[in-house]
N, C-alpha and C positions, 0 to 999 in steps of 0.2 A: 467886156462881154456880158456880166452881170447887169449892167443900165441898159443892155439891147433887149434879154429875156423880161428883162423890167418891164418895158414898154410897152411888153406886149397883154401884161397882164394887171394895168393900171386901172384905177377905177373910171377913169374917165377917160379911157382909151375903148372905144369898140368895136376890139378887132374880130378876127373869125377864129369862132369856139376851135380848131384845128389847131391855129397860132397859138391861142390859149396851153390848149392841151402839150404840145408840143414843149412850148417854154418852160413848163411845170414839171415835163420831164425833164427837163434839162436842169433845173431846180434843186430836184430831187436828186439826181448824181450826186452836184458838186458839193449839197449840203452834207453828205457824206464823210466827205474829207475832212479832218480832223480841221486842218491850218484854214478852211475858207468859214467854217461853223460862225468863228462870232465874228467876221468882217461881215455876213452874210445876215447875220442877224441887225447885226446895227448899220445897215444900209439904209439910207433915207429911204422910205416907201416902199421895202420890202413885206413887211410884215403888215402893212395895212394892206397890199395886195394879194395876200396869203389870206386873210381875214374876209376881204373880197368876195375871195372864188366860194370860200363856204356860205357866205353870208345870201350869196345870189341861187342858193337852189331851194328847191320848194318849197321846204323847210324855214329859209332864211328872213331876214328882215328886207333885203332885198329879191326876194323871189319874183316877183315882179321880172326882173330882166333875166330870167330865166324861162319865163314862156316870150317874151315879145322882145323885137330891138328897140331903140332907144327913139327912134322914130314912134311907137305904136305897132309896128308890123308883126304878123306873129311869126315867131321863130320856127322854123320846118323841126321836125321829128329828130332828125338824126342831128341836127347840131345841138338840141336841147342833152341826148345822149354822150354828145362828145363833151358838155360841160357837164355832166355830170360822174364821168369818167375822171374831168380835171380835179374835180373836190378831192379824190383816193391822194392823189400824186400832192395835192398843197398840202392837206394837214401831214400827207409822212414828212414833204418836207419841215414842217413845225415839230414832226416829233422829233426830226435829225438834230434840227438847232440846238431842243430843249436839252439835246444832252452834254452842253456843254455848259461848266459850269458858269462861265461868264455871262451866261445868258439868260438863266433861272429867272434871277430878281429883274432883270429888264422884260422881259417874255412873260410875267405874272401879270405885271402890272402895265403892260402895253393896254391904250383903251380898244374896247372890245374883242381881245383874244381869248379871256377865257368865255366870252359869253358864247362865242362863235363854238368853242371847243365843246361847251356841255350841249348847247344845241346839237349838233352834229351824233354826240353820245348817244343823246335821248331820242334823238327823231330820226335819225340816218337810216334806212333800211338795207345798209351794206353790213355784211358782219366785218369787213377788214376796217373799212372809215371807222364804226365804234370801237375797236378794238387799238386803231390809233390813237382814239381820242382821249381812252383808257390810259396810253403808254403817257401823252403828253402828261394828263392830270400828274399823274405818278412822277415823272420825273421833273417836275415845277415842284411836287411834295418836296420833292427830298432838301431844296434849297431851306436853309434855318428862317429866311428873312420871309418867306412865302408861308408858312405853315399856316400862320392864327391869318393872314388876308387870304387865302382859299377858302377857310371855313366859314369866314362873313362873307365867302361872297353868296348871293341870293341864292343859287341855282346850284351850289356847288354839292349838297347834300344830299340832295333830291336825287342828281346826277352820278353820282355813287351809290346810291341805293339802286339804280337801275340797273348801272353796268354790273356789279354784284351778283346780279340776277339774269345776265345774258348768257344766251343759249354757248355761247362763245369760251371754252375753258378757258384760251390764251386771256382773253377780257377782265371774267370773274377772278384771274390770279392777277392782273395789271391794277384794278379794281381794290382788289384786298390787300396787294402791296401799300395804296395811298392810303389805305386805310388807317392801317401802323404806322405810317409814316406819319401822320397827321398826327396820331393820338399821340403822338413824341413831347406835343405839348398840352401843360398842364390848362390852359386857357381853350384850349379846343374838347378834353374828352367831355366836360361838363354838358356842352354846345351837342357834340355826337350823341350821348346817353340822352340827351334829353328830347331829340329829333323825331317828332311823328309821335309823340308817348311812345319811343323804344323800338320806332323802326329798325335804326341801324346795329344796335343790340339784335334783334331780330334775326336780320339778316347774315349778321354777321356767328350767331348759333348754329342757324341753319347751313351755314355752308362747314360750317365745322362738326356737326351731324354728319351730313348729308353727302359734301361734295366728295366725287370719286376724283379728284385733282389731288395729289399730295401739297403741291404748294401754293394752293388756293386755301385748304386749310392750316397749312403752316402759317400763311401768313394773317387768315383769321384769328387765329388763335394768340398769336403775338401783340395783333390788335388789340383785344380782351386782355392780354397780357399790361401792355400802356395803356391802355383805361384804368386797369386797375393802379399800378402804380406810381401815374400821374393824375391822380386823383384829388376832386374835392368833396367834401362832406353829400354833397348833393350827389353826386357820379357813384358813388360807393352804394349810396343808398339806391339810387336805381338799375344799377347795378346787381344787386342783393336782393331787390324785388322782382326784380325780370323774368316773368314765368319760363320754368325749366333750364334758364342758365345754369345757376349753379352746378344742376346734374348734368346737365351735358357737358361743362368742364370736366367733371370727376367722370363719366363716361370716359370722353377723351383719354384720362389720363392712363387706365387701364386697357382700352383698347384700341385705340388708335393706331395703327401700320407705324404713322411716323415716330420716330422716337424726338424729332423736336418738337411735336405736335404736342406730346405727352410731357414735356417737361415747360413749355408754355404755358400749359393748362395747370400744370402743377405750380409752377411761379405764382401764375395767378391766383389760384388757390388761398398761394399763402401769405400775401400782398391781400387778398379782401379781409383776412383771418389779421390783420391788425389795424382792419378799422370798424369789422364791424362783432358786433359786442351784445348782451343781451342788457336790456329790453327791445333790442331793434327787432322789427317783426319779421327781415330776416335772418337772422340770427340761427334758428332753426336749420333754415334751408340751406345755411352755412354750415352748421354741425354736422347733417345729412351728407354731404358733399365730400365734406374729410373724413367722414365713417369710408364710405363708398371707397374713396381714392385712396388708404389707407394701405394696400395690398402693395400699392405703389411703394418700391425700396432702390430703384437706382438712383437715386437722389433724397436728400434729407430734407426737399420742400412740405412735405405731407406732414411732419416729424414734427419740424421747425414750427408748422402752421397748428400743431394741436398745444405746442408747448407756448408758442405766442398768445393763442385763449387761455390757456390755464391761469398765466402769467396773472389776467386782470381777477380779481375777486368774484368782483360780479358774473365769471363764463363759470365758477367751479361746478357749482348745485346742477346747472344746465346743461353740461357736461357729464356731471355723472351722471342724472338723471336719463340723459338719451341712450336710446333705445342702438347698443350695439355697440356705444361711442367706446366703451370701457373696455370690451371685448377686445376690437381691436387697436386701442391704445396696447396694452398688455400683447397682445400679437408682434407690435415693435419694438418693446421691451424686451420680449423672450427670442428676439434675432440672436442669433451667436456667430456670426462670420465677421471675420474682421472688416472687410471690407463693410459691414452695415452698422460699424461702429457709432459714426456720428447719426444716424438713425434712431441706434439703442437708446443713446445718451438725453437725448432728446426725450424720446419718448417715454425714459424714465424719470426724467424731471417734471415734467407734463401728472405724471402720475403723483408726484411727491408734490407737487404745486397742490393739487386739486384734493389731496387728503388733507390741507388746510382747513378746509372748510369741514367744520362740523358735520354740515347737515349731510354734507356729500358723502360721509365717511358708511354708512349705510348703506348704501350702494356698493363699495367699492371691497367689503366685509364679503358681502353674499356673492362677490366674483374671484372665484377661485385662482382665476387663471392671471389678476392682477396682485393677488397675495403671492402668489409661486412670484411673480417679473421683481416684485419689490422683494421678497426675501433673496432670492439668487442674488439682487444688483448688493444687496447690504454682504454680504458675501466676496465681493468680488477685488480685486487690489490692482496693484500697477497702474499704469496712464487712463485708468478707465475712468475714475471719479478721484476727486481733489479731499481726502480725511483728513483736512489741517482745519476745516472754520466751515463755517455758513457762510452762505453768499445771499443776496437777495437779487439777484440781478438773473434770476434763472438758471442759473448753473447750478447744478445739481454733487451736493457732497456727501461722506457717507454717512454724516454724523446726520445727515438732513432726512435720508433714507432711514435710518434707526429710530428717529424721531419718528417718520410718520406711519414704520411700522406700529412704534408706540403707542401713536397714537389710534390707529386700524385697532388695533388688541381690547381696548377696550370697549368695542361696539360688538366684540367675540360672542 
């Protein structure tokens, strides 16, 4: 039965757009069915005649036999309609395929399926056909062998930035799903960050701003999230310059509806916060960011990510010097719930890290509210802090807290 439907929608069969049509419904059923999925994909000639029907509309490389038959003669009104009706029903059946795992790494790399697929994305003026073409992109994403060959292929970027940006919410979340999927590898976010000088950075803010879809921004965000830590030296850095990123994560993290939204944003956060460091020129806009998201305590990312700058030498001065940073460091230091334990710990280490520094120690005198957080923790006993040694590894102990009250007293 499969080689009869075949026949009818070969390339070099020119039968009547109806037949067409017809077949592709018929297509579209069985690709359904779990057990026909990849006998169906790996059928000789199937999937170049799915390639076909998209390739021949007016859009296509074959548009051509979209207005005229194969004779020259031009094709009446209503059968050019009926193949354009067939495009809907071939690529769903393409999306049916693609979700079978057998079929990912064959279905990527069949010749021109995914040319046909971004084509259709970008030019289709159906909102369902883009919205398929969305799903395919996405679920070829997810196969590990396809990730870094979608990102080289020419079109593929361009084509996500568009659907991204369609009028279509089911799209824009099909769209931002391959997005994260993609940045899964470390070979591709360099590639993405660097797209357009920071298109898909861009866009990918914007829908995490913007979009009224909770899991268009979830899965924004998550994006941002593997950019950040499948990172290279270059990714971070454009990353970290990208006007208004950084505040719109720290935005997110406190307002955001989603609570995955806000703890992505917060990952992220503190995944940039160990690689980017001062003298980087954003560095600042880093500091800015964890001031802001700071209020954030259902998670000790915020915490984690002030005590990770302390950590290096060169964040202490710049640290204490920003405008706010001390405030509410000392804010998470003076939590007393147990549940915001691993928060406290943190954020009092962060503080005993940064009175290291000399110069910082001035700053952190004329803050009252960070003399109370470190005298209270020098006070405190039980599983809270470790009084047997020094650590240098960031852990925070009491003899370490006495010391840097010590050392705070003499700038008194």
């Amino acid at each position: 039965r499969l080689e009869t439907e075949l026949a009818m929608i070969r390339i070099d069969d020119p039968t009547n757009p109806v037949g067409i049509s017809r077949s592709l419904q018929v297509l579209r059923y069985f690709s359904r069915v779990l057990s026909a999925m990849v006998p169906m994909a790996h059928h000789p000639g199937l999937l170049d005649a799915l390639v076909y029907q998209l390739e021949r509309q007016p859009y296509g490389k074959h548009s051509a036999q979209f207005v005229e038959f194969f004779d020259g003669e031009p094709r009446p009104p209503e059968e050019q309609e009926e193949l354009a009706a067939a495009r809907v029903d071939a690529i769903a059946t393409i999306v049916n395929l693609a979700c079978a795992e057998e079929n990912k790494s064959k279905m990527a790399t069949h010749p021109g399926l995914l040319d046909s697929i971004t084509t259709v994305a970008v030019n289709d003026p159906s909102e369902e056909a883009r919205e398929h073409a969305a799903i395919v992109i996405m679920n070829l994403a997810y196969e590990d062998e396809n990730k870094e060959k979608m990102v080289e292929h020419p079109n593929m970027l361009e084509t996500l930035v568009s659907l991204i940006q369609d009028d279509s919410p089911f799209t824009r979340r099909y769209a931002s799903a391959a997005m994260f999927t993609l940045a899964c590898v470390v070979g591709n976010t360099e590639r993405m960050a660097a797209y357009c000088d920071g298109e898909i950075l861009e866009c990918l803010r914007r829908v995490l701003a913007d979009d009224p879809v909770d899991e268009a921004r979830i899965n924004s965000s998550e994006a941002l999230f593997n950019m950040a830590r499948n990172n290279t030296d270059e990714t971070v850095q454009m990353m970290g310059e990208h006007p208004r990123l950084m505040a719109t994560l720290a935005k997110a993290v406190l307002t955001d509806y989603s609570a995955d939204v806000r703890v992505y944003c917060a990952r992220a956060l503190e995944w940039m916060s160990a690689d980017v460091h001062f003298p980087m020129d954003c560095h600042k806009l880093l500091l800015s960011a964890l001031t802001v998201s700071a209020q954030w305590t259902k998670t000790s990312c915020i915490a984690e990510a002030m005590k990770t700058q302390a950590f290096m030498e060169e964040n202490r001065l710049p640290m204490a010097a920003h405008d706010g940073l001390l405030q509410a460091l000392s804010n998470l230091a003076l939590l007393d719930s147990l549940t915001d334990s691993d928060v406290r710990k943190s954020a009092i280490a962060a503080l005993e890290m940064i009175s290291r520094e000399p110069r910082a120690r001035p700053y952190m005198v004329r803050n009252e509210q960070v003399m109370q957080a470190l005298t209270k923790a020098s006070f405190e006993r039980g599983d809270n802090y470790d009084y047997d040694g020094i650590h240098d590894d960031g852990n925070v102990t009491g003899k370490m807290i006495r010391v840097a009250l010590q050392n705070l007293s003499s700038h008194l």
